[in-house]
VOGU-892012 format. One line per 5 residues: number of its first residue (from 1); their letters; for each residue x, y, z of C-alpha. Coordinates in nm, 3 decimals, always signed. Layout:
VOGU-892012
NUM = a = X:Y:Z | ...
This chain:
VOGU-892012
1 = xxxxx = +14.409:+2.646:+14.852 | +14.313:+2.413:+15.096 | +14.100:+2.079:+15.041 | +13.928:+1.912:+15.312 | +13.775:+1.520:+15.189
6 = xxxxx = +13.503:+1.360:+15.396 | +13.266:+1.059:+15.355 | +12.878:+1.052:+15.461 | +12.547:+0.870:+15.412 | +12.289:+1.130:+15.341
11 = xxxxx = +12.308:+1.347:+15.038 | +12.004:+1.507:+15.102 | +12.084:+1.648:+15.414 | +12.409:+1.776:+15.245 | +12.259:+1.953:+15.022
16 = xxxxx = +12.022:+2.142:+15.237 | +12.332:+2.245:+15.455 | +12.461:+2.400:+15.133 | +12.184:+2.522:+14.985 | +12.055:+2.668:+15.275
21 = xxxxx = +12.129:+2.976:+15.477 | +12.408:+2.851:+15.689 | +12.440:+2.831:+16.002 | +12.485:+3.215:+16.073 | +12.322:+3.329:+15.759
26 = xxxxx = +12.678:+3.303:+15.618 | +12.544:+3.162:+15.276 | +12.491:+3.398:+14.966 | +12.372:+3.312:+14.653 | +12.415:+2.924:+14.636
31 = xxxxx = +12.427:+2.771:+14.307 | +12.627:+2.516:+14.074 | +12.907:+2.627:+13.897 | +12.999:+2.275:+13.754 | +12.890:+1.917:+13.754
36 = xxxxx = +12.907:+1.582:+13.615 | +12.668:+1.685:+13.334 | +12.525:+2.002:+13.340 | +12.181:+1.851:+13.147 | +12.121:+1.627:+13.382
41 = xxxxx = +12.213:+1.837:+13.713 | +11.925:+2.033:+13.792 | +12.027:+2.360:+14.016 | +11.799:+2.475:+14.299 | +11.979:+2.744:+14.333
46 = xxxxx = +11.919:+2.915:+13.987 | +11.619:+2.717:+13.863 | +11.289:+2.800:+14.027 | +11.158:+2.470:+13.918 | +11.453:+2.276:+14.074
51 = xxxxx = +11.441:+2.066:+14.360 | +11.661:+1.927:+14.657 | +11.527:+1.619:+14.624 | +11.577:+1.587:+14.248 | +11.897:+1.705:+14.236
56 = xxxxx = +11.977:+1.403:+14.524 | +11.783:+1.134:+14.303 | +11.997:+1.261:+14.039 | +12.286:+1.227:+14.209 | +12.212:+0.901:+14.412
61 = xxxxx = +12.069:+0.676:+14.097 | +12.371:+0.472:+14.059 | +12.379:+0.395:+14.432 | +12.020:+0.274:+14.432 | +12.072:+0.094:+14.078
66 = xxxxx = +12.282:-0.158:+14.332 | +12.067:-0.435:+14.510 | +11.982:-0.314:+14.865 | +12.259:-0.572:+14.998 | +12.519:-0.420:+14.815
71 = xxxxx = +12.496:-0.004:+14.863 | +12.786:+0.115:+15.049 | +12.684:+0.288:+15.397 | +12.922:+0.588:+15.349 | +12.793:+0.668:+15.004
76 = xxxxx = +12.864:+1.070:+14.983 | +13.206:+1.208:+14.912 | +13.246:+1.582:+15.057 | +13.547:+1.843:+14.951 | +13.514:+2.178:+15.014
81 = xxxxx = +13.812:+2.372:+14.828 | +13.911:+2.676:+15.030 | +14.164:+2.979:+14.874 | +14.349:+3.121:+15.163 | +14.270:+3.486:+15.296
86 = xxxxx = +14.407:+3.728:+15.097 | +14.367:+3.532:+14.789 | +14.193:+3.702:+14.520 | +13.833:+3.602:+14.475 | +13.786:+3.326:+14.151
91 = xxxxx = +13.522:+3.331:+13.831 | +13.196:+3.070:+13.865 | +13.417:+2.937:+13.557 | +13.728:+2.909:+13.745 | +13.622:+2.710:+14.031
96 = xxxxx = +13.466:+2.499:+13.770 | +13.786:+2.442:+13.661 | +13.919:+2.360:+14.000 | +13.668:+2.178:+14.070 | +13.707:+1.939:+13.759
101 = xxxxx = +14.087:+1.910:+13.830 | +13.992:+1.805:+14.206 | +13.796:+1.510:+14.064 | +13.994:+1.427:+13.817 | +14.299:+1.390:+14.046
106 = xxxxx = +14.132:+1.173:+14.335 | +13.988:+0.947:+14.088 | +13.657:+1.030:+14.168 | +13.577:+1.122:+13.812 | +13.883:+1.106:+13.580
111 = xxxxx = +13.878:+1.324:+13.219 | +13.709:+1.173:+12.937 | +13.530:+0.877:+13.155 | +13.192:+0.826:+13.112 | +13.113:+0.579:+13.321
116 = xxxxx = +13.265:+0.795:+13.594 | +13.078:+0.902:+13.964 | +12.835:+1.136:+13.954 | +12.935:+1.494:+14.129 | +12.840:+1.867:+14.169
121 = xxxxx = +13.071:+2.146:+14.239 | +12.848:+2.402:+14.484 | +12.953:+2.808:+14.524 | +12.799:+3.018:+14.834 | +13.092:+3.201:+14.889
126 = xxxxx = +13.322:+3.372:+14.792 | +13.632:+3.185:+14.874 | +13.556:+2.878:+14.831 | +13.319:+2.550:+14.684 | +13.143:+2.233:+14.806
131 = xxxxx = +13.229:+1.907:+14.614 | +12.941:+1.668:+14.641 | +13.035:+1.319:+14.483 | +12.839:+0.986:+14.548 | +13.081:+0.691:+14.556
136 = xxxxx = +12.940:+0.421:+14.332 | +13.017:+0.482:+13.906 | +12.742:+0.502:+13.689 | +12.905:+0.128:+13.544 | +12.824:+0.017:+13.889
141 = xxxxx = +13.175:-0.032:+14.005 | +13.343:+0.181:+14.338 | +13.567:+0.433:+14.235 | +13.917:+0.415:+14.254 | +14.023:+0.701:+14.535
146 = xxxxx = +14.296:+0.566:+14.731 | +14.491:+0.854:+14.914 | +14.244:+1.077:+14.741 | +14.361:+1.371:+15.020 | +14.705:+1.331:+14.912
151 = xxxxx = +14.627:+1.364:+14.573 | +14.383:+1.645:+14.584 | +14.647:+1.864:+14.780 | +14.922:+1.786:+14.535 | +14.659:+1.939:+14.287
156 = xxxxx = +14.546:+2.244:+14.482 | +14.967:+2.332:+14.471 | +14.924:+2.321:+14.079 | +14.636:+2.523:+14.090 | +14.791:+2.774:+14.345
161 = xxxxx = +15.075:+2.778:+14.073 | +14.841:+2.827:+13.772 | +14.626:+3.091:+13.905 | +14.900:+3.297:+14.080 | +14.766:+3.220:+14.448
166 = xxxxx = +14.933:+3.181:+14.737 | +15.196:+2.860:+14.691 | +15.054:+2.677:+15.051 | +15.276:+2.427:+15.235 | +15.241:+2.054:+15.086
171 = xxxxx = +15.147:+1.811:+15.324 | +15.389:+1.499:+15.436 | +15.079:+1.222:+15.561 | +15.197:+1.230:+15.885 | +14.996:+1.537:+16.085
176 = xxxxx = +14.674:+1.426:+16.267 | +14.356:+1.354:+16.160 | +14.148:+1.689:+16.145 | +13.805:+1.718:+16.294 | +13.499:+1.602:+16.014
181 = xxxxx = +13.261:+1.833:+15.949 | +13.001:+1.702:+16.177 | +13.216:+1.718:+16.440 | +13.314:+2.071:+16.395 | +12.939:+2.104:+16.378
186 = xxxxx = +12.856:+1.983:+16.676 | +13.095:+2.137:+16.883 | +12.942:+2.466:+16.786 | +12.600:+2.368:+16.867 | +12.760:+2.307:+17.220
191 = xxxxx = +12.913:+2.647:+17.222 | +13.248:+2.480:+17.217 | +13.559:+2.607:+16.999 | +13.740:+2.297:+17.023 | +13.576:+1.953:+16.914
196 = xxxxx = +13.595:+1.631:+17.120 | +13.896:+1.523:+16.886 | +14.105:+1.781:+16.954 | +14.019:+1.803:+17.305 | +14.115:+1.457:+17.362
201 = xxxxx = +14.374:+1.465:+17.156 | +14.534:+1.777:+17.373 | +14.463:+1.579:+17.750 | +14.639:+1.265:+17.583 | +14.944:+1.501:+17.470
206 = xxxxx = +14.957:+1.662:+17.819 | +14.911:+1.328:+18.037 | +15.227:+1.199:+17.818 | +15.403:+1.525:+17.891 | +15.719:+1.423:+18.121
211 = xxxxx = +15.549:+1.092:+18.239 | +15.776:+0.852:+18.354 | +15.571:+0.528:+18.292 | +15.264:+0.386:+18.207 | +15.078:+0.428:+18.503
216 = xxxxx = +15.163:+0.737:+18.548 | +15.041:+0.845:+18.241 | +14.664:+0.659:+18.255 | +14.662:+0.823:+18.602 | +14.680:+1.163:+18.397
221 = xxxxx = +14.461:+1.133:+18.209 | +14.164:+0.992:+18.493 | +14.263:+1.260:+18.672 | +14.219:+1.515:+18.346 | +13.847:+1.394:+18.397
226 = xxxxx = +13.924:+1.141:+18.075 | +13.738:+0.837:+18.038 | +13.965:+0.527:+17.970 | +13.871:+0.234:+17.819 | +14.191:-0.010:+17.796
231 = xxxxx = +14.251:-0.287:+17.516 | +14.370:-0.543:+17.735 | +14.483:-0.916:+17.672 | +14.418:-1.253:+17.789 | +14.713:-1.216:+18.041
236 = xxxxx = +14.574:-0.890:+18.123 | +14.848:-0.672:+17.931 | +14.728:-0.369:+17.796 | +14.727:-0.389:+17.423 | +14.600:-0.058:+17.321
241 = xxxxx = +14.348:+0.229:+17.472 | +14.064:+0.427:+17.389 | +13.942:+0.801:+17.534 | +13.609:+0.948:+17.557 | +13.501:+1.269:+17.736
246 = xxxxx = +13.245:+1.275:+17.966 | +12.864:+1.294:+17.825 | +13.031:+1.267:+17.459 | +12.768:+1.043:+17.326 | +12.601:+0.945:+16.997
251 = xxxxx = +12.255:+0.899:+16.883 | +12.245:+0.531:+17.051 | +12.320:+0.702:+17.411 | +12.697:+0.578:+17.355 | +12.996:+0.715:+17.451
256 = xxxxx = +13.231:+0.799:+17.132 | +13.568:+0.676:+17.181 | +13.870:+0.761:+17.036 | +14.142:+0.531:+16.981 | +14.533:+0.701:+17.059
261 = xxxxx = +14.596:+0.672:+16.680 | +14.288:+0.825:+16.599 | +14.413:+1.128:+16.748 | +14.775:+1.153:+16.587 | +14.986:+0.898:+16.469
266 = xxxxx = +15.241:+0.901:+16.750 | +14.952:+0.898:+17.067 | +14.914:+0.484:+16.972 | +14.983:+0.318:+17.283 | +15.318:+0.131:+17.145
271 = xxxxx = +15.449:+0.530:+17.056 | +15.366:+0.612:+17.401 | +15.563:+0.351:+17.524 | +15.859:+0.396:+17.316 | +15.877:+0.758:+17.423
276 = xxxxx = +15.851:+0.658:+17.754 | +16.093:+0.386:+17.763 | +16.461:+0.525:+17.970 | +16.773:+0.422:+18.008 | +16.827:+0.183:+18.363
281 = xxxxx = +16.968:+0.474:+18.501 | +16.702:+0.716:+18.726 | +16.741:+1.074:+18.581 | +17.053:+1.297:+18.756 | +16.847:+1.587:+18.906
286 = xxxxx = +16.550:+1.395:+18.996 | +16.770:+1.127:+19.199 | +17.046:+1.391:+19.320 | +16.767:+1.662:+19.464 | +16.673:+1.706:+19.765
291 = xxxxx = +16.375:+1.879:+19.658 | +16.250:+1.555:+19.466 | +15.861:+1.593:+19.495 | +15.866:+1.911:+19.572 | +16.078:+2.155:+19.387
296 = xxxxx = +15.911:+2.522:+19.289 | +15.799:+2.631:+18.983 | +16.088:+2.877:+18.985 | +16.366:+2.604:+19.007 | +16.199:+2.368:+18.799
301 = xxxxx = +16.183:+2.643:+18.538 | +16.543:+2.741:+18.585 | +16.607:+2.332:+18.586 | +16.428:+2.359:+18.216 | +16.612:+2.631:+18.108
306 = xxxxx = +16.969:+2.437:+18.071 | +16.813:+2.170:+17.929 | +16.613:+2.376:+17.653 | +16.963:+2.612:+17.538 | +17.160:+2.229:+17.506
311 = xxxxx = +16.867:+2.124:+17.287 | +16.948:+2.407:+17.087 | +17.333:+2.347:+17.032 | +17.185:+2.003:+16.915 | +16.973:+2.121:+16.651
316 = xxxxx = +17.279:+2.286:+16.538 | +17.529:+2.013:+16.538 | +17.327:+1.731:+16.627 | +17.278:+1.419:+16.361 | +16.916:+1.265:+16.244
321 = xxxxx = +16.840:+1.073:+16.477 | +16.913:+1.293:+16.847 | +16.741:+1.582:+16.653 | +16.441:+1.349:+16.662 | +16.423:+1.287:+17.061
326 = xxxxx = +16.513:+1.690:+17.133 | +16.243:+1.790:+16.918 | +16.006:+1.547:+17.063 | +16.106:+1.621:+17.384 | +16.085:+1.993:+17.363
331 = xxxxx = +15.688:+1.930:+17.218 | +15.688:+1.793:+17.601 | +15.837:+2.075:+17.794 | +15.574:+2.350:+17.582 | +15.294:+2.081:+17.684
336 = xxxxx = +15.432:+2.092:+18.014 | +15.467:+2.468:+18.060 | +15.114:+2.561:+17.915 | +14.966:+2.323:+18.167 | +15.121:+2.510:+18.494
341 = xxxxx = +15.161:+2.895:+18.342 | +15.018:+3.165:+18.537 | +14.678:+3.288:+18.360 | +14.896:+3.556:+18.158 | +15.044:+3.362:+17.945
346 = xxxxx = +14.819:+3.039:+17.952 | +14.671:+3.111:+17.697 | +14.976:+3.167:+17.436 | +15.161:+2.923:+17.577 | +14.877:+2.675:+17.508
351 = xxxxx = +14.850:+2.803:+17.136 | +15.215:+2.750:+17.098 | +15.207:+2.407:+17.236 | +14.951:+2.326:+16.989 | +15.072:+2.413:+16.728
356 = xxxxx = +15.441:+2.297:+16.762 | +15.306:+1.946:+16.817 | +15.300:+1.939:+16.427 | +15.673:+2.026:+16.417 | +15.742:+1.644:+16.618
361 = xxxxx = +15.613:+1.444:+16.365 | +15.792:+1.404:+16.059 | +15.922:+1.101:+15.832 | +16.203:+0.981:+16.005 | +16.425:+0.640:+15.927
366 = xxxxx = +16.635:+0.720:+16.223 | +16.586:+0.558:+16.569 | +16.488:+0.772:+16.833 | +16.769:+0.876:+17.050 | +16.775:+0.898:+17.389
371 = xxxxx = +16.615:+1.258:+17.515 | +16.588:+1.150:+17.924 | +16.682:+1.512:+17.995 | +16.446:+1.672:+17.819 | +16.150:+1.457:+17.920
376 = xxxxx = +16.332:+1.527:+18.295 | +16.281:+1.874:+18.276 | +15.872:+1.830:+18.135 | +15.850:+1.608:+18.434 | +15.953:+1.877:+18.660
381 = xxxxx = +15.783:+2.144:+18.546 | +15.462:+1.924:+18.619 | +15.564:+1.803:+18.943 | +15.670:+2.161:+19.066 | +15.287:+2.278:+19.038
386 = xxxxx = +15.126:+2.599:+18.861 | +15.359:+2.901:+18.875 | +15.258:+3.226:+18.960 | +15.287:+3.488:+18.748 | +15.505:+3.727:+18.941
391 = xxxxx = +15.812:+3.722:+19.184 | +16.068:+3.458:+19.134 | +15.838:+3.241:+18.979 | +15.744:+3.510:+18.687 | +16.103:+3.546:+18.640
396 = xxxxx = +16.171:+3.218:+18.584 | +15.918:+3.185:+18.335 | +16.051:+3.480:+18.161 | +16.389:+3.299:+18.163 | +16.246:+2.962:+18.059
401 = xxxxx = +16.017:+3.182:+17.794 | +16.279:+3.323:+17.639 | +16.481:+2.976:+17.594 | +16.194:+2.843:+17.392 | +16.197:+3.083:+17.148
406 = xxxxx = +16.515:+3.026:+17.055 | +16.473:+2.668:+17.048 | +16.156:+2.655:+16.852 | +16.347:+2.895:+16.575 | +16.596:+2.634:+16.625
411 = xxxxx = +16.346:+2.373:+16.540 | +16.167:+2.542:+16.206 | +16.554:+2.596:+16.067 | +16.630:+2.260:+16.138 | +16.311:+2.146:+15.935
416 = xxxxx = +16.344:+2.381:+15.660 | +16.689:+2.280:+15.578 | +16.517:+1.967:+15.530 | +16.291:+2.071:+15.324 | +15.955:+1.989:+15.589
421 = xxxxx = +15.713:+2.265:+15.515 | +15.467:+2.166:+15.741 | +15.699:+2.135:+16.027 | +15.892:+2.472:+15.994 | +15.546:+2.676:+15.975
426 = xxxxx = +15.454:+2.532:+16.305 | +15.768:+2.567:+16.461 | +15.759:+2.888:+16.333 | +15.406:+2.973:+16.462 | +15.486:+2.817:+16.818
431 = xxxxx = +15.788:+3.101:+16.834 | +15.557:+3.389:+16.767 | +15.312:+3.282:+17.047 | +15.592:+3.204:+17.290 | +15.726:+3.549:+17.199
436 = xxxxx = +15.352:+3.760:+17.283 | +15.376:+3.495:+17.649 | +15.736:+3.627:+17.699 | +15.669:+3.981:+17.671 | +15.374:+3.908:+17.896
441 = xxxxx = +15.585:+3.723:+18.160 | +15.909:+3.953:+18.164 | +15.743:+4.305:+18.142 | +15.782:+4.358:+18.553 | +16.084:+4.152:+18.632
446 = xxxxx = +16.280:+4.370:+18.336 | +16.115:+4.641:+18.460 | +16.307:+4.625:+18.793 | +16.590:+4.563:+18.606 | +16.603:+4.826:+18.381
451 = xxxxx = +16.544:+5.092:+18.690 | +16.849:+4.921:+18.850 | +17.043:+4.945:+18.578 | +16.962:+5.342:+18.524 | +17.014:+5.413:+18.918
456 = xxxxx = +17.363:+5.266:+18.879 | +17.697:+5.527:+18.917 | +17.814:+5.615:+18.634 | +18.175:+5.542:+18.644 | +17.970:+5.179:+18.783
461 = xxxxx = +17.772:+5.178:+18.431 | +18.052:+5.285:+18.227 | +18.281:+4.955:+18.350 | +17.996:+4.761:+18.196 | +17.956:+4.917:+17.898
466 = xxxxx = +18.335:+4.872:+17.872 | +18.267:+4.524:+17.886 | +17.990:+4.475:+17.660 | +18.200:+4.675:+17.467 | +18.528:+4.397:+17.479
471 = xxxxx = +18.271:+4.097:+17.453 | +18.120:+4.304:+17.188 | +18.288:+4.493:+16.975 | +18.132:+4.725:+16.756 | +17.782:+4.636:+16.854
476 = xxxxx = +17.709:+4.840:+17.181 | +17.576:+5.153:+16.972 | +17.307:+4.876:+16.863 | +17.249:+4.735:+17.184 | +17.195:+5.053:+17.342
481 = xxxxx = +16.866:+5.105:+17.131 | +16.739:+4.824:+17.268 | +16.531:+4.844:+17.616 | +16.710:+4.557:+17.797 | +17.001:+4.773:+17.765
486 = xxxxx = +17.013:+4.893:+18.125 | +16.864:+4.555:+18.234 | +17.184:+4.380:+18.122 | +17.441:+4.668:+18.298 | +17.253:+4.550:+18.625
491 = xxxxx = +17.270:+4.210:+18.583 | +17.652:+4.236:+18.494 | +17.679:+4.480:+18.823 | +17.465:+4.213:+19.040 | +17.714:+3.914:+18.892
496 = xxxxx = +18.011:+4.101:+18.972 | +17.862:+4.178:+19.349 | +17.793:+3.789:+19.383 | +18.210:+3.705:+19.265 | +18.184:+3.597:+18.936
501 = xxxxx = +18.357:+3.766:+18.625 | +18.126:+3.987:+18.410 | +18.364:+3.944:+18.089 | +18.377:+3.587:+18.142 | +17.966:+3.511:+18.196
506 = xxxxx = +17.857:+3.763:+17.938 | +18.107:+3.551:+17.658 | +17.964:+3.240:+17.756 | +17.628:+3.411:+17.695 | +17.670:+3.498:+17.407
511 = xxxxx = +17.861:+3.200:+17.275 | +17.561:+2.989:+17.266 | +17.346:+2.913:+16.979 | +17.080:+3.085:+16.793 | +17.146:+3.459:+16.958
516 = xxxxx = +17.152:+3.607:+16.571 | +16.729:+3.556:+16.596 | +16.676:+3.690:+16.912 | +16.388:+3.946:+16.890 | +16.609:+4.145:+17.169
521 = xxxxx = +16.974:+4.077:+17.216 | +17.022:+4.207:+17.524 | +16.712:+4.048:+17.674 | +16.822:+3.690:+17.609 | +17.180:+3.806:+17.729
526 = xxxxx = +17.014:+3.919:+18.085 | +16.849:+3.581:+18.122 | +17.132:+3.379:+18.007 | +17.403:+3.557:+18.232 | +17.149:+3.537:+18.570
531 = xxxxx = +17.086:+3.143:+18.514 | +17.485:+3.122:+18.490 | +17.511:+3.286:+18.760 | +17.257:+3.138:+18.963 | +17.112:+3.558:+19.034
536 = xxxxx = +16.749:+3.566:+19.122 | +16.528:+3.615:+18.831 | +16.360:+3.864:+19.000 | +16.488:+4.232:+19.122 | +16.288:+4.314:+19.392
541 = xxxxx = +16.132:+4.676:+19.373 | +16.378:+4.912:+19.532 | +16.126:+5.026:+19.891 | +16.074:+5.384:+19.898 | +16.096:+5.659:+20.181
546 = xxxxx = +15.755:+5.592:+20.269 | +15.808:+5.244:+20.309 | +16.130:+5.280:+20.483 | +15.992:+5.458:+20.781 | +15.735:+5.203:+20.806
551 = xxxxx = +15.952:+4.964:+20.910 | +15.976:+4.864:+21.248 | +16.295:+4.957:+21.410 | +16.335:+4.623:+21.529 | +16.361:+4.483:+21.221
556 = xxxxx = +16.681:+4.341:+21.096 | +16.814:+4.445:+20.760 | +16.793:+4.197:+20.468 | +17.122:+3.955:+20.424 | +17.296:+3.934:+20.126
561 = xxxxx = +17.271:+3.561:+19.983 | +17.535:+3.415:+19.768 | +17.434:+3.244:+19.457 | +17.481:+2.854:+19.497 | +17.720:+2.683:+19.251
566 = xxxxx = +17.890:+3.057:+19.075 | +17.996:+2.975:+18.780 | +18.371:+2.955:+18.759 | +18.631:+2.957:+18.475 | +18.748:+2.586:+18.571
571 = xxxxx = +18.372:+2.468:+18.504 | +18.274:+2.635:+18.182 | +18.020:+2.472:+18.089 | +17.852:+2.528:+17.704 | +17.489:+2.510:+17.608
């Protein structure tokens, strides 16, 4: 059960919206089902005599009792109450109830006060009602509401508990403020299914995404078409900043700004700068490269990759406060890869960075640790460019794809342990849409695979199934039902080709964390075993007969390459 409290200045035009037909004819059968006192709360929707315009008088008399001087501009208090789908459907006489235990809680109108504000519970739905309050008591005095949200949630969970509905996730205070209702409402009269808010708030997310200081970070964000309107002091610091999107105006012709902290508590301008604040030294791969600049989608992925399976060994054994910077960090590198995927998998990787930006806020004591390596690998990811959604660079995002999962289960066990509800159902949510982008982005590069892997010889395929078997034991019975199967025999056969050790890259595999929730074992396996040994993410398509006697006799036949950096015993290195 989900409440939703805004403030307004018109009641009439409130109640029109509800008793009305809705904006797609969605409304049936509008009508009270409680009030402050049913005598004196005429219904429109029931009584033939009834008007709109009584029923606001009604409503609105203690608000005009005040002199002129002295009416508060914001006088109408809105909360719809919303059960969640799948919910059974409630009596008129239960959502009364509801609706009196909503009031009571928020201190809008407490039990047994008579004095108290006036209000109306409205049903045209099924699933849920419309609390209409006006903010001044009948004794003249404002009500006493403060962290009336807070309170009416708290109240919905009793109610959920009481009526046998769905037990929703308690809020903690710290997720962003959600679009108002006349916001919402005029993004669909735009045909838009995002409002300004959130559309801001998603450029300002994404500007901050890998950054590496200020500038570079306002430049975003002019660039993202933003307009910028800086706080700035008499020395000409910048104190704070405001965003507006183009031809977002209000009735006076003026643009409507939002402040950072407007959009989520940590977009203010001093969070920005504390997440952007590194150590002296420059980061390791960006200063060591010598493809600083200009690096390809494919590397930078492959770059991300490491980073995102150490983030998850920190979850794991990681204290308070480094826990803090990974998880913020990895909110940067999804922000980061839904801004440059392919069109494939833009659109779930979007969703997933979305959402998972409610799994990096939290309430933390701890000071935020230093997470340079993560925000590194965001900052590559953008710098590298769009990837495209096949060859190496599909690969890589397969392999980079597949990371995040992990990590983003990672993240939700880390916050449920800790009891954060609202954290672990995002994190949770983020892995489910990074799982639909990853079977998007790895269908044809496992493809290849898996044909490799079947054309193999068999005394070839049964050495390593042997060695699944040793790394394995017990398990390759399992593993063989899964379709990576034959992927992972050909990535073992390639790794073996290039010098390294099959035994020895395929138990450092699967000695990293979080390989128990893999959707497919042997799919993270392949990944994790071609990034440590630097193989190609992508098997070319074997050429067939046709093709072969196309080629020009003057052609020279393909050279093998050798992996840079094989992985060797002597530098084990654990993610």
């Amino acid at each position: 059960m989900v409440p939703d409290i805004s403030t307004g200045g018109r009641t009439y035009g409130l109640l029109a919206y509800l008793y009305g037909p809705g904006r797609r004819d969605e409304h049936i059968d509008p009508h009270l089902v409680a009030s402050w006192t049913p005598e004196l709360a005429p219904d429109p929707g029931r009584d033939p005599e009834a008007t709109l315009k009584q029923l606001t008088d009604r409503l609105d008399l203690p608000v005009h009792a005040r002199p002129q001087g002295r009416r508060p501009r914001r006088h109408v208090w809105h909360c719809p109450v919303r059960t969640a789908p799948g919910d059974r459907h409630l009596s008129d006489a239960e959502w009364a109830e509801v609706a009196r235990r909503v009031v009571h809680a928020t201190g809008v109108a407490e039990y047994g006060d008579a004095q108290a504000c006036r209000w109306i519970a409205v049903r045209h739905a099924d699933d849920h009602i419309h609390i209409v309050a006006t903010l001044i008591r009948q004794d003249g005095r404002s009500p006493r509401r403060h962290n009336d949200m807070p309170r009416a949630q708290a109240e919905c969970r009793r109610i959920e508990a009481d009526f046998g509905l769905q037990q929703l996730n308690s809020g903690d205070g710290t997720a962003a403020k959600r679009a108002t209702s006349a916001e919402r409402a005029k993004a669909e009269r735009q045909g838009r299914t995002s409002t300004s808010r959130e559309l801001l708030r998603d450029h300002v997310r994404q500007a901050v995404a890998g950054a590496e200081d200020e500038t570079e970070f306002f430049r975003r964000l002019s660039e993202a078409g933003v307009r910028i309107d800086r706080r700035l002091a008499p020395s000409g610091d910048v104190l704070g900043y405001k965003v507006a999107l183009p031809g977002d105006r209000n009735r006076d012709g003026e643009p409507i700004w939002f402040s950072g902290s407007r959009l989520a508590p940590d977009l203010s301008l001093p969070k920005i700068r504390q997440r952007l604040r590194t150590d002296d030294e420059a980061d390791d791969w960006l200063r060591v490269s010598p493809h600083t600049g200009g690096a390809t989608p494919a590397r930078a992925r492959r770059e991300a990759t490491g980073v995102i399976h150490h983030t998850v060994s920190v979850l794991a054994d990681g204290d308070e406060a480094e826990a803090v910077a990974q998880i913020s960090g990895l909110g940067e590198v999804l922000d980061a890869v839904a801004q440059t995927s392919p069109a494939a998998t833009r659109q779930q990787t979007t969703e997933a960075a979305c959402v998972f930006e409610r799994a990096t806020r939290w309430h933390s004591r701890a000071e935020r640790a230093n997470n340079r390596a993560v925000r590194s690998a965001a900052r590559g990811i953008v710098r590298a460019g769009n990837a495209l959604g096949r060859g190496e660079d599909g690969g890589a995002t397969a392999m980079l794809l597949s990371a995040l999962v992990l990590a983003t289960v990672a993240a939700a066990r880390w916050h449920a342990a800790r009891q954060h509800a609202q954290q672990a159902a995002a994190a949770h949510q983020a892995a489910q849409h990074l799982r639909t982008a990853y079977r998007t982005a790895a269908s044809s590069p496992m493809r290849a695979m898996r044909d490799h892997g079947r054309r193999l010889p068999e005394p070839t395929r049964n050495r390593h199934v042997d060695t699944v078997e040793a790394v394995l034991p017990g398990q390759v019975d399992y593993l063989r039902s899964e379709r990576g199967f034959d992927a992972l025999l050909a990535t073992l056969d390639q790794a073996q080709r290039a010098g390294h050790s099959p035994r020895f890259l395929l138990r450092n595999a699967v000695s990293q964390r979080e390989l128990d929730t893999a959707e497919s074992v042997t799919d993270v396996l392949v990944w994790r075993v071609r990034r440590l040994s630097n193989l190609p993410a992508h098997q070319p398509r074997p050429r067939t007969a046709k093709a072969a006697k196309q080629q020009p006799r003057t052609a020279r036949p393909p050279t093998a390459t050798l992996p840079r950096n094989p992985a060797q015993p002597e530098h084990r290195h654990r993610y």
